[in-house]
C-alpha positions in Angstrom: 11.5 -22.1 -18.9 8.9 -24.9 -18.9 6.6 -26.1 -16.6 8.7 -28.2 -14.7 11.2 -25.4 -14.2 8.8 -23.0 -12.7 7.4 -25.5 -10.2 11.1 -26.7 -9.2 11.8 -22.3 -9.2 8.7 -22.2 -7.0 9.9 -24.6 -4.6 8.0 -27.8 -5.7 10.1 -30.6 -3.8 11.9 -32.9 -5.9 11.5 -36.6 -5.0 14.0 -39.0 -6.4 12.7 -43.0 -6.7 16.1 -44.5 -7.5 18.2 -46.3 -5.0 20.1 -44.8 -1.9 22.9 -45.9 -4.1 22.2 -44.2 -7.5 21.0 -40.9 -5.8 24.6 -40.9 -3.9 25.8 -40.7 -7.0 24.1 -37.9 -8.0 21.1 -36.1 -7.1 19.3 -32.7 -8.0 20.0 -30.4 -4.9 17.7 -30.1 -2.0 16.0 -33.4 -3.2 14.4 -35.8 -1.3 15.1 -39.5 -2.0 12.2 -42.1 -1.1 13.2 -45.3 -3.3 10.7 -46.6 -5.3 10.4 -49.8 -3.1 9.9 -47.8 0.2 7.5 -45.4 -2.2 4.4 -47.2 -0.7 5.3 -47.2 2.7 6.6 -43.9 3.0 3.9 -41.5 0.1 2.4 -39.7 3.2 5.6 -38.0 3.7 4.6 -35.9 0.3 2.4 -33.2 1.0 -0.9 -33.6 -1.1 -1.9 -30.3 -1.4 1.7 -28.8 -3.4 3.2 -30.0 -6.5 5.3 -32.3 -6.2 8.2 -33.4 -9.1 9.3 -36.9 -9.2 12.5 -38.1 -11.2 14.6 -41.2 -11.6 16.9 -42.3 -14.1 14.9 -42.3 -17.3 11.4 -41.7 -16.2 10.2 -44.7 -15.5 10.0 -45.8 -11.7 8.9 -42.0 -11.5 6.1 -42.7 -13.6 5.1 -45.4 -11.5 5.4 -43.5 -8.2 2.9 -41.1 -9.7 0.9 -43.6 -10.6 0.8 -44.6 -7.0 0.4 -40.8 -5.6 -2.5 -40.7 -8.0 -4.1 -43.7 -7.1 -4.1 -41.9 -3.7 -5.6 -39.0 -4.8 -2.9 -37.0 -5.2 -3.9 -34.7 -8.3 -0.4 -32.5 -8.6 1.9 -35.0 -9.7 4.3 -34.2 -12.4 6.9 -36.9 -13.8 10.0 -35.0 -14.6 11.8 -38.4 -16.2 15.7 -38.2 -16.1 16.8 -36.3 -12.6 19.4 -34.9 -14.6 16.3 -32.6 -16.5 16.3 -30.6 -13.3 19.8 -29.9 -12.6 
């Protein structure tokens, strides 16, 4: 188990950036899905002082959502890439 696992076994949410559409899809259980382009708007729904994971479908629009949670001060951001990596 990595360090990703134990946060998700520790009850870190899971946001998912993709679309409304993609996460219908398919989408870790119990996730949360705050597209990428309502990320901005909608950040102060993630609570700041627990871990949070973000995924998407290969890493990268998670990666910029933690770029944005950092640039808010956010200092427990962890980009898990692919959401299929927490299944």
């Amino acid at each position: 188990m990595d360090e990703l696992d134990e946060l998700k076994a520790a009850g870190a949410p899971v946001v998912d950036v993709r679309t409304p559409a993609e996460f219908l899809q398919g989408h870790v259980p119990g996730s949360v899905n705050i597209p990428l382009d309502q990320f901005q708007l909608r950040m102060a729904e993630i609570d700041p002082a627990r871990p949070v994971l973000l995924c998407c479908a290969s890493g990268g629009r998670s990666g910029m959502a933690k770029q944005m949670l950092e640039r808010e001060g956010y200092t427990q951001v962890h980009n898990a890439g692919p959401w299929t990596r927490l299944l």
